[in-house]
GUSEVO-520198 format. One record per residue (C-alpha): residue number from 0; residue in three letters; x, y, z. Coordinates in Angstrom, 2 decimals. Layout:
nr/rest/c1/c2/c3
NUM/ALA/X/Y/Z .
...
//
This chain:
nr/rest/c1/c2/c3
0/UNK/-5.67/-3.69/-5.73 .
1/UNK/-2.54/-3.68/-6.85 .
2/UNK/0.32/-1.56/-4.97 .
3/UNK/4.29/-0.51/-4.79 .
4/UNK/4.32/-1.32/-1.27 .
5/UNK/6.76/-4.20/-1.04 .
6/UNK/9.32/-2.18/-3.53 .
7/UNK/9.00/1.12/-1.24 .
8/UNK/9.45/-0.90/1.69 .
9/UNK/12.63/-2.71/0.28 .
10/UNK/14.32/0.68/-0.80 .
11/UNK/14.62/1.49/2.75 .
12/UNK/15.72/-1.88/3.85 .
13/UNK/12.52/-2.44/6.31 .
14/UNK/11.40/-6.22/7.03 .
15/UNK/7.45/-6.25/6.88 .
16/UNK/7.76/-6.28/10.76 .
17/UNK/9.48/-3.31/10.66 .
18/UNK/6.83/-1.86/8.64 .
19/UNK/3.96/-3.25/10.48 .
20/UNK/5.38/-1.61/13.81 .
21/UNK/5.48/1.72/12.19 .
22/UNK/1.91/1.48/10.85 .
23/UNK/1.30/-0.29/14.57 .
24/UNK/-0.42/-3.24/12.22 .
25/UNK/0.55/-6.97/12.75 .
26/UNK/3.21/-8.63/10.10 .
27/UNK/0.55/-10.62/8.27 .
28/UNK/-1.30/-7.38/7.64 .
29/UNK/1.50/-6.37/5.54 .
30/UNK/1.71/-9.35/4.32 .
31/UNK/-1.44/-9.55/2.86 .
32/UNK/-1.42/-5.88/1.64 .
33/UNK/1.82/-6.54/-0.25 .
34/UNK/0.17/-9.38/-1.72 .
35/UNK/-3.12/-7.99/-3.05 .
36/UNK/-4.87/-10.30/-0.78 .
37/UNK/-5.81/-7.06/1.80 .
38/UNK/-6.96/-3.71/0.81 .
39/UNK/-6.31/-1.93/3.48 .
40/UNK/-8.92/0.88/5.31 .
41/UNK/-8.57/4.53/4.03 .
42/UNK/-7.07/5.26/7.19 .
43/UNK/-4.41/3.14/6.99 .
44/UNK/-3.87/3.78/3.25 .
45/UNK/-3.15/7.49/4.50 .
46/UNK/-1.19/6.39/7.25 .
47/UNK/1.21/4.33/5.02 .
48/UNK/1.38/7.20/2.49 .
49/UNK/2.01/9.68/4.76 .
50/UNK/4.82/7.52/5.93 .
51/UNK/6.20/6.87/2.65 .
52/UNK/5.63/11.28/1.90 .
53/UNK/3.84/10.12/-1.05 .
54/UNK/0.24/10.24/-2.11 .
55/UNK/-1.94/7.27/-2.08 .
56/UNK/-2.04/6.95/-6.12 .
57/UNK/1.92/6.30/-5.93 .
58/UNK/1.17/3.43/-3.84 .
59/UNK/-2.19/2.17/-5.01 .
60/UNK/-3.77/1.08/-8.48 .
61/UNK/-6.64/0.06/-8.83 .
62/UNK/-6.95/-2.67/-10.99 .
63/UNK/-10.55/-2.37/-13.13 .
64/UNK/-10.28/0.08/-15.90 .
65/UNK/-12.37/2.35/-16.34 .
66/UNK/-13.94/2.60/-20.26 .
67/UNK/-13.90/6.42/-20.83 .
68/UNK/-16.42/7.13/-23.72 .
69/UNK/-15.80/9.85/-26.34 .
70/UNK/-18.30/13.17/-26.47 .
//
């Protein structure tokens, strides 16, 4: 999945173990989440959105498309 994480957590000048204190995750959690290598629980998705005081979708993308057929 990708996500804005990284960028949203740069604005505000936080180091990922700033960010994983706030979200009381470990370092490599955001590591991995910032690198598409972690999708992170719904839980915590909330929890980092509701942090940010954005909705999920800013963050997250998934990454399949979906095929929308015509009527």
């Amino acid at each position: 999945m990708k996500n804005r994480l990284k960028v949203l957590r740069a604005e505000r000048d936080w180091t990922q173990a700033d960010l994983a204190e706030k979200l009381e995750v470990s370092r490599q959690t955001i590591n991995a989440i910032e690198k598409g290598k972690y999708d992170p629980s719904l839980p915590l998705a909330f929890k980092i959105a509701r942090l940010f005081a954005i909705p999920i979708e800013a963050i997250f993308e998934d990454e399949t498309e979906v095929e929308v057929s015509p009527i």
